[in-house]
N, C-alpha and C positions, 0 to 999 in steps of 0.2 A: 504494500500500500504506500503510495506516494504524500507524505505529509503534504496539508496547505498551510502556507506562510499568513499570519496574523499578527497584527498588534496589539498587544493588551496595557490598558493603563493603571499603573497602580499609584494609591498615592506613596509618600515617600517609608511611612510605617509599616503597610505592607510589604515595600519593598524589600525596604532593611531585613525585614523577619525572612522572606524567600532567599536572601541572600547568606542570613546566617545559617538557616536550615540546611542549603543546598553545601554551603562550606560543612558545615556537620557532617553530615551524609556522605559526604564527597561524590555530589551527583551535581551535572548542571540543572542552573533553576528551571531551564524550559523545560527538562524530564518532568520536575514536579510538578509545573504548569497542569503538562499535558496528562500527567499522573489525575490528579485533582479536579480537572475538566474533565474528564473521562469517568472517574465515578461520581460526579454531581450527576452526571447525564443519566448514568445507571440507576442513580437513585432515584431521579425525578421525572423520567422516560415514563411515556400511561403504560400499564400494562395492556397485551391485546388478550382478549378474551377468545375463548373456544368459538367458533365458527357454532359448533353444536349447542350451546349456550342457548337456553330457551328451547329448543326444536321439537322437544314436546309438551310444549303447554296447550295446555286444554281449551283454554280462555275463562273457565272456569274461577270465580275467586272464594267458593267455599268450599272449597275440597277439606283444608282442612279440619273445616269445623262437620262436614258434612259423612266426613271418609268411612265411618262404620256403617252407615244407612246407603251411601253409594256402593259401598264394596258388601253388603249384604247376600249374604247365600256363597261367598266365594271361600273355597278352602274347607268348609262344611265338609263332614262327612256323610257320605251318600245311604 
């Protein structure tokens, strides 16, 4: 994958802190950038739902209150 070049603006606090961290670390600060852009996005991405999600709804909305009088006689022994 071909990174894309951006600019990010920090102000001078943050920067100082990416700086000291990345000297800590011994990693360059754009690793950590792109480290920390990468899991905000993970975290804050929607999740996509199952395709199948709903696909058998009844249209029904008292199933649950209704479910032993609708499922009557089933599983009975004959």
């Amino acid at each position: 994958m071909r990174p894309a070049k951006t600019t990010v603006y920090l102000d001078r606090d943050a920067y100082q802190k990416l700086q000291r961290l990345a000297r800590a670390q011994r990693r360059p600060a754009a690793e950590l950038v792109r480290e920390a852009v990468a899991e905000y996005a993970r975290r804050h991405a929607p999740t996509r739902r199952p395709r199948s999600l709903g696909a058998g709804r009844s249209g029904r909305r008292d199933l649950g209150e209704r479910a032993e009088h609708l499922l009557g006689g089933m599983g009975g022994s004959s």
